[in-house]
C-alpha positions as CSV (number, residue, x, y, z in Angstrom):
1,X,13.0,-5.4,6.7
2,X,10.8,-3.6,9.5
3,X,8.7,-1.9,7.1
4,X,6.7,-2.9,3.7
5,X,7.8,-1.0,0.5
6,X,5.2,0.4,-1.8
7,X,6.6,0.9,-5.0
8,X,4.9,3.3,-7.9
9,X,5.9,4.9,-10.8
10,X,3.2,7.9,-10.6
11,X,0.3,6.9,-13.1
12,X,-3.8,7.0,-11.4
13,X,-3.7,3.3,-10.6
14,X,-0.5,3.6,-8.3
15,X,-1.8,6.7,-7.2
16,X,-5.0,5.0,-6.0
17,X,-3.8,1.7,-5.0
18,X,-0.7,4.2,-3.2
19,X,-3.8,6.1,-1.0
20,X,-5.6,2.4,-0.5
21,X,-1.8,1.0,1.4
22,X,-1.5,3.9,3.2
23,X,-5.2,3.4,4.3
24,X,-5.4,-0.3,4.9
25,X,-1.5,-0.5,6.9
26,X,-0.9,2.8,8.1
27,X,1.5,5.1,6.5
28,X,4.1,4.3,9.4
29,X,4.1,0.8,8.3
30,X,5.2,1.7,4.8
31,X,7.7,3.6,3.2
32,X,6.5,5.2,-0.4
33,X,9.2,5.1,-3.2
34,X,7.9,6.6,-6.2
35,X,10.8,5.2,-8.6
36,X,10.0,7.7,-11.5
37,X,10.9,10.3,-9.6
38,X,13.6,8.1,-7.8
39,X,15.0,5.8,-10.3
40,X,18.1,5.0,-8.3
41,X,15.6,2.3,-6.3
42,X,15.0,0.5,-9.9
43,X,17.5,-1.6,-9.0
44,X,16.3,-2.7,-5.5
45,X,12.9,-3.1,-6.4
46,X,13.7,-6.1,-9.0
47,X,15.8,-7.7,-7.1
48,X,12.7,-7.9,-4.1
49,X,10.4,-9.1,-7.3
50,X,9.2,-6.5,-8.5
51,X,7.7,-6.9,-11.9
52,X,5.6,-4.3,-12.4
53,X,3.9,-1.5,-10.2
54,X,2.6,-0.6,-8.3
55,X,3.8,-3.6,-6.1
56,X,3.8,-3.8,-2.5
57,X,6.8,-5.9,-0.7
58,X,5.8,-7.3,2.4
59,X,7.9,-6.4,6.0
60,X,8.8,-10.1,5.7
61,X,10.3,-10.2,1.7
62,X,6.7,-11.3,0.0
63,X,6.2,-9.3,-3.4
64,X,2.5,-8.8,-3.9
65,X,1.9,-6.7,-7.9
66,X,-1.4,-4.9,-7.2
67,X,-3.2,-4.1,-10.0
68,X,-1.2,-3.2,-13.0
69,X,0.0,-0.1,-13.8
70,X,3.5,-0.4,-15.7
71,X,5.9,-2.7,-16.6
72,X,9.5,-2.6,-14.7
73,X,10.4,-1.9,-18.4
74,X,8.1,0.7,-19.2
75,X,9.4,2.5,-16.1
76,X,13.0,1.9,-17.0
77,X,12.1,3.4,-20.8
């Protein structure tokens, strides 16, 4: 992976903590996926960790939850 993954489903907090990543890392450092809108990434976001989001993987496979906005079940409803 050459990039970290931000992953959000769309609510204030990921919004937020989405502007703070960009901010802090540099938005060519990390590719966005907003899986409510792309729920086809559901999938690939568990298997990195994911537990809830927003949730920022790390270039080198580290899954940090930041804050807590939703469940990975919430998002799946």
């Amino acid at each position: 992976m050459s990039k970290s993954i931000f992953y959000h489903a769309g609510c204030p907090v990921c919004v937020s903590a989405e502007q703070d990543i960009v901010n802090l890392i540099g938005a060519k450092n990390v590719e966005v996926v907003h899986i409510g809108e792309d729920r086809s990434r559901i999938a690939e976001a568990e298997k990195a960790g994911v537990k809830s989001v927003p949730a920022l993987v790390t270039a080198n496979g580290h899954t940090l939850h930041i804050n807590f906005g939703a469940s990975m079940e919430d998002v799946k409803g």
